[in-house]
KOLSE-708255 format. One record per residue (C-alpha): residue number from 1; residue in three letters; z, x, y. Coordinates in Angstrom, 3 decimals. Example, Ala and Ser with C-alpha at 12.3 -4.5 7.8 and 13.67 -1.06 7.14 Angstrom:
<atom 1; "ALA"; <7.800; 12.300; -4.500>>
<atom 2; "SER"; <7.140; 13.670; -1.060>>
This chain:
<atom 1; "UNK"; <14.388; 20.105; 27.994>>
<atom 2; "UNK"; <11.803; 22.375; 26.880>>
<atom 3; "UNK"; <8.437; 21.504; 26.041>>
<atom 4; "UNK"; <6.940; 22.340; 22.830>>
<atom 5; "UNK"; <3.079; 23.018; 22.302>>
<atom 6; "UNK"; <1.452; 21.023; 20.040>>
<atom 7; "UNK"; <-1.300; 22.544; 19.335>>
<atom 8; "UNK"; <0.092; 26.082; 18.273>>
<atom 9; "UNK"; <3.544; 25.142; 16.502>>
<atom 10; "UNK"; <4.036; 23.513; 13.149>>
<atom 11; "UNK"; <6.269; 20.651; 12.060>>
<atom 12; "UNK"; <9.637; 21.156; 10.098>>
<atom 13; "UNK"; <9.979; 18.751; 6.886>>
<atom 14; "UNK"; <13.541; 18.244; 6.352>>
<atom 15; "UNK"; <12.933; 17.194; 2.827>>
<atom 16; "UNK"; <13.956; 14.674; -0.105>>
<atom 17; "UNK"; <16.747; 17.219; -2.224>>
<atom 18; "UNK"; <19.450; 19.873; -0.901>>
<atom 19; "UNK"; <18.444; 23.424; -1.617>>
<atom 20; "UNK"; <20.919; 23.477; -4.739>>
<atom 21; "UNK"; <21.252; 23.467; -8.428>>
<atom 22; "UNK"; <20.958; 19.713; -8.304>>
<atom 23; "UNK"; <18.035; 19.533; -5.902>>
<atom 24; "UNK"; <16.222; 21.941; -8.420>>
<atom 25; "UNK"; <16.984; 19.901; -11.359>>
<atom 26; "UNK"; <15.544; 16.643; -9.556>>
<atom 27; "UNK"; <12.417; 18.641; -8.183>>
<atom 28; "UNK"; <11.697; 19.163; -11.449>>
<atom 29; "UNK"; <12.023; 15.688; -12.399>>
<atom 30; "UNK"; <9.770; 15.126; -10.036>>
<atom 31; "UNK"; <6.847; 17.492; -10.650>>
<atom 32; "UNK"; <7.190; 16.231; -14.115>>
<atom 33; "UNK"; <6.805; 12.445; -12.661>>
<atom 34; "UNK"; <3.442; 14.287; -10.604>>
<atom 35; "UNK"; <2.328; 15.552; -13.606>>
<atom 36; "UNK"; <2.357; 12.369; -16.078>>
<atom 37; "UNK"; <1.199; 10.309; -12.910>>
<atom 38; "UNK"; <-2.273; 12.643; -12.750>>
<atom 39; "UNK"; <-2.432; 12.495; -16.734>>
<atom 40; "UNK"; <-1.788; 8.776; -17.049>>
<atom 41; "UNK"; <-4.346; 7.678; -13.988>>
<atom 42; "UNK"; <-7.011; 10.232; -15.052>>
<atom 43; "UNK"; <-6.767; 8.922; -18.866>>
<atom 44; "UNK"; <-6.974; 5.457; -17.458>>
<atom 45; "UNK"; <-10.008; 5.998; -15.242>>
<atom 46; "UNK"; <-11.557; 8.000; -18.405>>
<atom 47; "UNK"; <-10.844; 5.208; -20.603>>
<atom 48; "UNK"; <-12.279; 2.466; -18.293>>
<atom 49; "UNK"; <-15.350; 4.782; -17.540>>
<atom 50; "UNK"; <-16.214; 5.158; -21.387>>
<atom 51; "UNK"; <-15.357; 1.706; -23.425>>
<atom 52; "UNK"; <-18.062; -0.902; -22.925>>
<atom 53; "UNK"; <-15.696; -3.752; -23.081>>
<atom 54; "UNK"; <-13.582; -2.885; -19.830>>
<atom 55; "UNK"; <-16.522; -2.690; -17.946>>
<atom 56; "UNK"; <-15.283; -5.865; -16.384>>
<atom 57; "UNK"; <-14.503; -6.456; -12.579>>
<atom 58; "UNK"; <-10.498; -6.743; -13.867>>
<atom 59; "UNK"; <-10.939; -2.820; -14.858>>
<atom 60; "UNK"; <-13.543; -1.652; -12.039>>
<atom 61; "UNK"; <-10.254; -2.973; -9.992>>
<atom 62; "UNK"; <-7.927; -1.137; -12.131>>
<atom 63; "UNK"; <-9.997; 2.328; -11.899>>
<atom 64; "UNK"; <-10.165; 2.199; -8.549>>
<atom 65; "UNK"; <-6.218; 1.647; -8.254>>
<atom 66; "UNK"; <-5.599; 4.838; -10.500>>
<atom 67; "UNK"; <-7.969; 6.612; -8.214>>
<atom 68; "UNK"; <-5.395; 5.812; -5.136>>
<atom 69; "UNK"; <-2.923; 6.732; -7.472>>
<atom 70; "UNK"; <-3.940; 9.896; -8.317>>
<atom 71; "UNK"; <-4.538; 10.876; -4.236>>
<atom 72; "UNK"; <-1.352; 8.893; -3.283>>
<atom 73; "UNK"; <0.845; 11.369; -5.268>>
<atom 74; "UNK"; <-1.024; 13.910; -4.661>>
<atom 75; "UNK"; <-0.633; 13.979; -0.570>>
<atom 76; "UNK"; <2.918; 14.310; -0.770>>
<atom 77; "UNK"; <4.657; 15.403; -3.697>>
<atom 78; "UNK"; <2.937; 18.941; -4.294>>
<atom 79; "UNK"; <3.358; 20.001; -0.542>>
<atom 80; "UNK"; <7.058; 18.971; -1.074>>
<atom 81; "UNK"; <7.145; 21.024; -3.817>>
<atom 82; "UNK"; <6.077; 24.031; -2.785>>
<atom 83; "UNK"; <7.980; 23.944; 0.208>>
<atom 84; "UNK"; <10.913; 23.355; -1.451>>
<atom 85; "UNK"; <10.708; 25.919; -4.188>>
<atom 86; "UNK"; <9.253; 28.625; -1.875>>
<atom 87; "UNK"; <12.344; 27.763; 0.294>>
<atom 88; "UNK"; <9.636; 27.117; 3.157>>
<atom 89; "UNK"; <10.276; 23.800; 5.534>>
<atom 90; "UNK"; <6.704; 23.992; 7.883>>
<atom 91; "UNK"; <3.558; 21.987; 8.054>>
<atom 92; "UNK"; <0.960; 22.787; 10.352>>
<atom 93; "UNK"; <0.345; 20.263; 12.767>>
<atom 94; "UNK"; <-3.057; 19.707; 11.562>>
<atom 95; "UNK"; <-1.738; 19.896; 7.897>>
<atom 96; "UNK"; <0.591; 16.992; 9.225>>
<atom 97; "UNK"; <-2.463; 15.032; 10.122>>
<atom 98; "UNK"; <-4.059; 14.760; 7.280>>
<atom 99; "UNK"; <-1.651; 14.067; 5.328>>
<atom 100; "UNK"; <-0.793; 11.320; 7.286>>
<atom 101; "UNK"; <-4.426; 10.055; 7.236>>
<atom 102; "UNK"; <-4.461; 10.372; 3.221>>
<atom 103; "UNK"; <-1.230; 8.650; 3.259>>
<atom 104; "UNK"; <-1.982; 5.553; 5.273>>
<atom 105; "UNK"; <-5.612; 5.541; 3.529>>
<atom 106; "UNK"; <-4.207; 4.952; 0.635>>
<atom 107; "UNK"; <-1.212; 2.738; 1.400>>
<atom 108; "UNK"; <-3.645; -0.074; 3.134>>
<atom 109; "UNK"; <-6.449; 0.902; 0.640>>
<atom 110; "UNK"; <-4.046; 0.170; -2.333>>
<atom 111; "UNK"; <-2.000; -3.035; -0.515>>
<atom 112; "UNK"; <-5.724; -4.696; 0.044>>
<atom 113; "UNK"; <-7.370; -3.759; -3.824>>
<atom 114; "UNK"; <-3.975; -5.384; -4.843>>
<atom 115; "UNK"; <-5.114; -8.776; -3.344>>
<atom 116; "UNK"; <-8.355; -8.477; -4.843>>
<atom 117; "UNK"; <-7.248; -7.475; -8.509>>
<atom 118; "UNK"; <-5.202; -11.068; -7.514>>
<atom 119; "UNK"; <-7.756; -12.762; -6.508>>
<atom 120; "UNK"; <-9.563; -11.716; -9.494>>
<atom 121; "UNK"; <-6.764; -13.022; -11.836>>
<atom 122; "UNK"; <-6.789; -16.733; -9.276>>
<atom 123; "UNK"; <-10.658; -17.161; -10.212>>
<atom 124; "UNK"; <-10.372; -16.106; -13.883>>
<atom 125; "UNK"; <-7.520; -18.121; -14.624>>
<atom 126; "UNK"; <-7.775; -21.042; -12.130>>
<atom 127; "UNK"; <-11.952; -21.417; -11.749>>
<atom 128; "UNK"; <-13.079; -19.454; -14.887>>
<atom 129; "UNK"; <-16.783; -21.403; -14.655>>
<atom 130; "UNK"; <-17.196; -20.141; -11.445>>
<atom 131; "UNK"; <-15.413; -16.899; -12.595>>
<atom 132; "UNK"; <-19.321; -14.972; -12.977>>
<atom 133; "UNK"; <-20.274; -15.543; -9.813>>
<atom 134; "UNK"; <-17.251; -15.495; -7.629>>
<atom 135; "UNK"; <-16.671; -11.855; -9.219>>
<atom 136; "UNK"; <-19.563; -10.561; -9.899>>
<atom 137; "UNK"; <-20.390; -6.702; -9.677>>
<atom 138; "UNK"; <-21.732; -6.923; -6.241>>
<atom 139; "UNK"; <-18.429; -8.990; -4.972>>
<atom 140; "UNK"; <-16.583; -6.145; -6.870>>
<atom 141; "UNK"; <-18.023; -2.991; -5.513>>
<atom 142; "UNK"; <-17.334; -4.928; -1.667>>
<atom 143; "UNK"; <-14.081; -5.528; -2.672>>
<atom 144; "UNK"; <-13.551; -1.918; -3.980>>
<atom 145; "UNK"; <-15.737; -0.706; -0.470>>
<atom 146; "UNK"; <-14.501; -2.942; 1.961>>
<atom 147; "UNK"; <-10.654; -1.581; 0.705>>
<atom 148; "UNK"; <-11.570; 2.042; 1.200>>
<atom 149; "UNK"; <-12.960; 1.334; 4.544>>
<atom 150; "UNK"; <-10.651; -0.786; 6.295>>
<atom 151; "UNK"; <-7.621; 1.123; 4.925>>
<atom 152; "UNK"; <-9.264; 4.455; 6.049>>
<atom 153; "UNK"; <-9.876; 3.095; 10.178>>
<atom 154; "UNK"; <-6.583; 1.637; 10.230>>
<atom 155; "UNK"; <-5.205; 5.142; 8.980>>
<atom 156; "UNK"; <-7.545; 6.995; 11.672>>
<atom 157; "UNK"; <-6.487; 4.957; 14.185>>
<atom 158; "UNK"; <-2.548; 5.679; 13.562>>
<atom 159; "UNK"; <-3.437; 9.748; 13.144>>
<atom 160; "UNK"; <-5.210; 10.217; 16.593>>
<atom 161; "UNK"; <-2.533; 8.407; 18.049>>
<atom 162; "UNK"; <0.207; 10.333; 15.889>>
<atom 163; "UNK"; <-1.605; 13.815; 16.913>>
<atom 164; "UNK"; <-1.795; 12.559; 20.356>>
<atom 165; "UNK"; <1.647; 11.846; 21.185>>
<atom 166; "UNK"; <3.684; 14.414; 23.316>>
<atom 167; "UNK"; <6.621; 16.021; 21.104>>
<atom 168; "UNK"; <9.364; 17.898; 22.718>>
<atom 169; "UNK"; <12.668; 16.951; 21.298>>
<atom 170; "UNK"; <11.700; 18.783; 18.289>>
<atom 171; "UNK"; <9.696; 20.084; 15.608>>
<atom 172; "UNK"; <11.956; 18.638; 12.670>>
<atom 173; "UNK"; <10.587; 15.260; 10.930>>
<atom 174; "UNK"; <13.337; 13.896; 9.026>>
<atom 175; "UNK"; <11.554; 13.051; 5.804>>
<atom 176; "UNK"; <9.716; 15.012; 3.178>>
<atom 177; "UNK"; <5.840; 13.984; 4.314>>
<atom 178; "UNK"; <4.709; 13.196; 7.706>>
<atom 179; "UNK"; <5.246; 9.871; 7.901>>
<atom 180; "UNK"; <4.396; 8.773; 11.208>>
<atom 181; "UNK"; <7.277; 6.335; 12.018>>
<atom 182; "UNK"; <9.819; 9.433; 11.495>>
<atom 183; "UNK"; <7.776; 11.394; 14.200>>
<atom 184; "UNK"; <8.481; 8.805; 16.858>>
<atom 185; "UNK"; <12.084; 9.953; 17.206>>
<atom 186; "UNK"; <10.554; 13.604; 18.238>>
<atom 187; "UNK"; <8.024; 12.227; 20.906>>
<atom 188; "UNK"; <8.572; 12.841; 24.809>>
<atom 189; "UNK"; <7.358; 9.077; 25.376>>
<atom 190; "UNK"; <8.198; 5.767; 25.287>>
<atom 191; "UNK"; <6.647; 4.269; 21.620>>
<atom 192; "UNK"; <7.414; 0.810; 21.960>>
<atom 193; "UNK"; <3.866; -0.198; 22.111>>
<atom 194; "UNK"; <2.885; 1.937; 18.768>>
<atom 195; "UNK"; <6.267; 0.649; 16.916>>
<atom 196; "UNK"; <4.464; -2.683; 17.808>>
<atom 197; "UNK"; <1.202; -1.496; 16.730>>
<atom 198; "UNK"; <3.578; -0.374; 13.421>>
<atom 199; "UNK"; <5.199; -3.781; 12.739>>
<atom 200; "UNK"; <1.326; -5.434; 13.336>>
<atom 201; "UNK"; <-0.667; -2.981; 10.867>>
<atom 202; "UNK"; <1.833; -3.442; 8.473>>
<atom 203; "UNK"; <2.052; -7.221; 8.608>>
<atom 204; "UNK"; <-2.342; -7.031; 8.404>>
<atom 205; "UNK"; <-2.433; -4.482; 5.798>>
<atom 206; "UNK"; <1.186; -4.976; 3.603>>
<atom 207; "UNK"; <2.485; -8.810; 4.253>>
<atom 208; "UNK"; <-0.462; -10.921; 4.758>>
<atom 209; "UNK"; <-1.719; -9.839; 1.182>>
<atom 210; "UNK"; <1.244; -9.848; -0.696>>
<atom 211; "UNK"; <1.767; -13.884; 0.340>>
<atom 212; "UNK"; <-1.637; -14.383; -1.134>>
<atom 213; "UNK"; <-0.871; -12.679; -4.200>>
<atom 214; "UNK"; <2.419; -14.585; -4.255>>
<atom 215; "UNK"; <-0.046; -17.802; -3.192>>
<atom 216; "UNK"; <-2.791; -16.610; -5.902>>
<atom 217; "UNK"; <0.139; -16.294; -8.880>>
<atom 218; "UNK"; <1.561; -19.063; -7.644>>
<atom 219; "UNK"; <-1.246; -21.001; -8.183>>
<atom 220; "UNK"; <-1.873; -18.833; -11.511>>
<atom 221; "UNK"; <1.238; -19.594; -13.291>>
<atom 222; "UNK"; <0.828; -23.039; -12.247>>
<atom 223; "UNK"; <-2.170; -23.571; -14.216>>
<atom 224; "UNK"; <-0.864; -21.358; -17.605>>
<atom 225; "UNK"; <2.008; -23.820; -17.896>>
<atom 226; "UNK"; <-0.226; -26.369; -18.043>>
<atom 227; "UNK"; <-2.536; -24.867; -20.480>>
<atom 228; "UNK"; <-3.153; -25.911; -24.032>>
<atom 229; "UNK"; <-3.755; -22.960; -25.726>>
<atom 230; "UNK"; <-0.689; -21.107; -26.357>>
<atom 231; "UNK"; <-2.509; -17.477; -27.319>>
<atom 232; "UNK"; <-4.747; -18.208; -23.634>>
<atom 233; "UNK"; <-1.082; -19.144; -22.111>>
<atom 234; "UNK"; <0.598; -16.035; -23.552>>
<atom 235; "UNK"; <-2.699; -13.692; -22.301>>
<atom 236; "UNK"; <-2.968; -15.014; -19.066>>
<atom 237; "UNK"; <1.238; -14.695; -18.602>>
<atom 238; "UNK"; <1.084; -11.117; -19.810>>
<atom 239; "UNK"; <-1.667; -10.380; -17.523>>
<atom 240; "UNK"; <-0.245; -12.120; -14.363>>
<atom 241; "UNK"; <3.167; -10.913; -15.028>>
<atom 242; "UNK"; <1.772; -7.161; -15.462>>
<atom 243; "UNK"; <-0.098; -6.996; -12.094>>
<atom 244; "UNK"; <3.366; -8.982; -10.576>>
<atom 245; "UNK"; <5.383; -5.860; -11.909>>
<atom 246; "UNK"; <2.813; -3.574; -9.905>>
<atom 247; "UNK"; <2.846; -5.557; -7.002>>
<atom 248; "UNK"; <7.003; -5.752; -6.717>>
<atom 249; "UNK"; <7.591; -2.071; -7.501>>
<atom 250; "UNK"; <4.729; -1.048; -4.320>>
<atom 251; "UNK"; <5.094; -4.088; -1.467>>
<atom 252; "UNK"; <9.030; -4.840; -1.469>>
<atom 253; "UNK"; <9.941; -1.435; -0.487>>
<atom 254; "UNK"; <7.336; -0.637; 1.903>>
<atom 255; "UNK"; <7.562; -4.012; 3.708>>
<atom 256; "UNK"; <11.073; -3.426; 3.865>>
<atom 257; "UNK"; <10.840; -0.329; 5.120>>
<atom 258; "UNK"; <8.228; -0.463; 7.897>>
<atom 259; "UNK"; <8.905; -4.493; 9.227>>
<atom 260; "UNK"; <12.644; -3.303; 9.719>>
<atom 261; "UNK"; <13.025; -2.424; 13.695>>
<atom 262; "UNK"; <14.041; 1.290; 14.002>>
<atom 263; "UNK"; <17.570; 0.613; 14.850>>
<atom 264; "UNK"; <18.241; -0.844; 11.565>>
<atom 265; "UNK"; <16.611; 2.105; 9.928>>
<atom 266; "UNK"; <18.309; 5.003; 8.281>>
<atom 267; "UNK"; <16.157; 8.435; 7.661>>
<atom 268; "UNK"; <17.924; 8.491; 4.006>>
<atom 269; "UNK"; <16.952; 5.060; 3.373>>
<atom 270; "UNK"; <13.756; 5.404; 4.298>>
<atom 271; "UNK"; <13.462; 8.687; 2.177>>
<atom 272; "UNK"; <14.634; 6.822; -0.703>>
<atom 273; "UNK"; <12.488; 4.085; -0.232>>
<atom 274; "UNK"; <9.354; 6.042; 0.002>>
<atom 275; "UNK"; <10.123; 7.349; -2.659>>
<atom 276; "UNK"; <9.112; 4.008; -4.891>>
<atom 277; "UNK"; <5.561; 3.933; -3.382>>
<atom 278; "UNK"; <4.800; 7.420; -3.240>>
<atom 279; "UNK"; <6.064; 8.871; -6.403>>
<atom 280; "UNK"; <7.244; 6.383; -9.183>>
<atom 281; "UNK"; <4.967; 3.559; -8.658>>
<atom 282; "UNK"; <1.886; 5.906; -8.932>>
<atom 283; "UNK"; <3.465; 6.844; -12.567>>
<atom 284; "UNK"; <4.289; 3.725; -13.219>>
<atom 285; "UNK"; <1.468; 1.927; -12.735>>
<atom 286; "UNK"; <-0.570; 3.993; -16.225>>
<atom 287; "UNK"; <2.248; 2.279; -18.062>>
<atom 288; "UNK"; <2.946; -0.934; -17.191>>
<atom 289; "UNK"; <-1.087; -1.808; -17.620>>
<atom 290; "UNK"; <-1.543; -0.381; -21.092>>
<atom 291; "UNK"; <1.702; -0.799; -22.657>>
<atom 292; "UNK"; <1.590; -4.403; -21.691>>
<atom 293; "UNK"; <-2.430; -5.005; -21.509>>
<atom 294; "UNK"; <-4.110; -5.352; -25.319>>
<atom 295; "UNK"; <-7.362; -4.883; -24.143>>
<atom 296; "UNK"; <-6.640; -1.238; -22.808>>
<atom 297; "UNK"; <-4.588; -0.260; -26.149>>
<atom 298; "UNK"; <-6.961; -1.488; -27.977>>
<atom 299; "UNK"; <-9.755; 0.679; -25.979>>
<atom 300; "UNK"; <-6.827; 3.852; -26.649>>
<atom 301; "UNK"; <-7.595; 3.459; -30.135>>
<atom 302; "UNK"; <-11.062; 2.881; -30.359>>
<atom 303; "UNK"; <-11.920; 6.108; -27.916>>
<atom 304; "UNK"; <-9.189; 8.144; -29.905>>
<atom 305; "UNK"; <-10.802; 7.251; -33.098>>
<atom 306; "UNK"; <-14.025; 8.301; -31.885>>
<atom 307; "UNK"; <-12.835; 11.362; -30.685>>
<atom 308; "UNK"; <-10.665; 12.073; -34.156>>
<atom 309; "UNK"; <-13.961; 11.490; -35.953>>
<atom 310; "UNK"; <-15.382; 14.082; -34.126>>
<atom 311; "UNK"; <-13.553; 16.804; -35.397>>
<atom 312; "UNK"; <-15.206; 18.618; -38.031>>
């Protein structure tokens, strides 16, 4: 079997859509989904940056998830655009390597500031005396640090190795970014040690902190039932049950997806998948916080006021 040479060839992305009228129409679905994604995480970040009252650890969190957002979406989906409308399937091999290292930034970046916007929610709700100090701005801006940085070695770590690997069965990945589970099918080696490597970042990174958000709401909606109050019971439900919606629609497909061995994995499955956590949660996410969050429509109004009383 012929070798190939790394370091002067580029990939082949097989894609999401068929090159047809139906493809188009859903790749223009999509870059509509890219496009309300960007305006719906920049507004939020705006809106938390200038209104005084979210300047609260709750929406420092927040921000920083509509920042990983906004570079989640926009790793793949514009590359798969352009490729697909300029009827081009390559990626330079370098080109594949960072997107993989934005990628996997982001995914363990996001999974981990989802445990802390938990936590958050646990100490508010459960300990709110302690609530100041447990989460103050210092314990925040770790949080929001520590995030960034261990999501960003663990995604080094699986690029070197990714760009390191010996290909010669071919250049095509069978997905529509370089995901680096769908290059092990093109590598000249035996992966078994990286799948394992695979199954333990993801259980670190993606299943250990969803069962303590499922712990932390546990524990959550626990103490709302037993609450007096019933506006503080109805608050604290919407809240919890908002960030639960976040959390369902990003960790149950890409648990499922990367804890499966790779003989019970299909690359249209997998495509389909992917598609939740790279494209529709990243829209989603905008919506589901201030449709359902008071405190953010209530900000929407106050900033568009301002800005309507502005105009001459």
């Amino acid at each position: 079997m012929e070798k190939w040479n790394q370091s002067s060839s580029d990939f082949i992305l097989l894609g999401l859509l068929p090159q047809n009228q139906t493809g188009l129409l859903l790749m223009m679905l999509i870059i509509l989904v890219f496009f309300l994604a960007l305006f719906g995480n920049s507004a939020m970040i705006h809106l938390i940056r200038v209104d005084q009252r979210l300047h609260t650890p709750m929406y420092f969190l927040l921000s920083q998830l509509s920042l990983m957002d906004l570079m989640y979406i926009s790793t793949t989906v514009p590359k798969m655009a352009f490729n697909f409308l300029s009827g081009q399937k390559n990626i330079s091999f370098l080109g594949c390597g960072v997107q993989s290292f934005f990628f996997l930034t982001m995914a363990g970046s996001e999974g981990l500031l989802l445990a802390s916007m938990a936590y958050d929610r646990f100490v508010a709700i459960c300990h709110p005396l302690h609530y100041p100090i447990r989460m103050s701005k210092i314990m925040c801006l770790k949080m929001i640090i520590g995030s960034w940085i261990l999501g960003s070695i663990n995604s080094l770590a699986h690029t070197v190795y990714a760009l390191h690997i010996p290909y010669c069965h071919s250049r095509s990945i069978n997905h529509f970014f370089c995901d680096v589970p769908a290059m092990l099918p093109l590598a000249c080696m035996d992966t078994w040690v990286y799948e394992y490597m695979v199954f333990v970042s993801t259980s670190l990174f993606l299943l250990l902190p969803f069962l303590g958000i499922t712990a932390s709401y546990g524990r959550v909606l626990f103490a709302v039932f037993h609450m007096r109050s019933k506006e503080g019971k109805k608050k604290a439900f919407t809240t919890c049950s908002t960030h639960l919606t976040v959390v369902t629609f990003y960790y149950v497909p890409f648990v499922y997806t990367y804890l499966r061995p790779r003989s019970l994995r299909s690359p249209t499955e997998d495509k389909i998948l992917a598609v939740f956590y790279t494209i529709l949660t990243p829209m989603l996410n905008p919506i589901i916080y201030s449709l359902r969050n008071k405190e953010v429509l209530g900000a929407m109004t106050r900033v568009l006021g301002t800005f309507s009383s502005m105009k001459p």
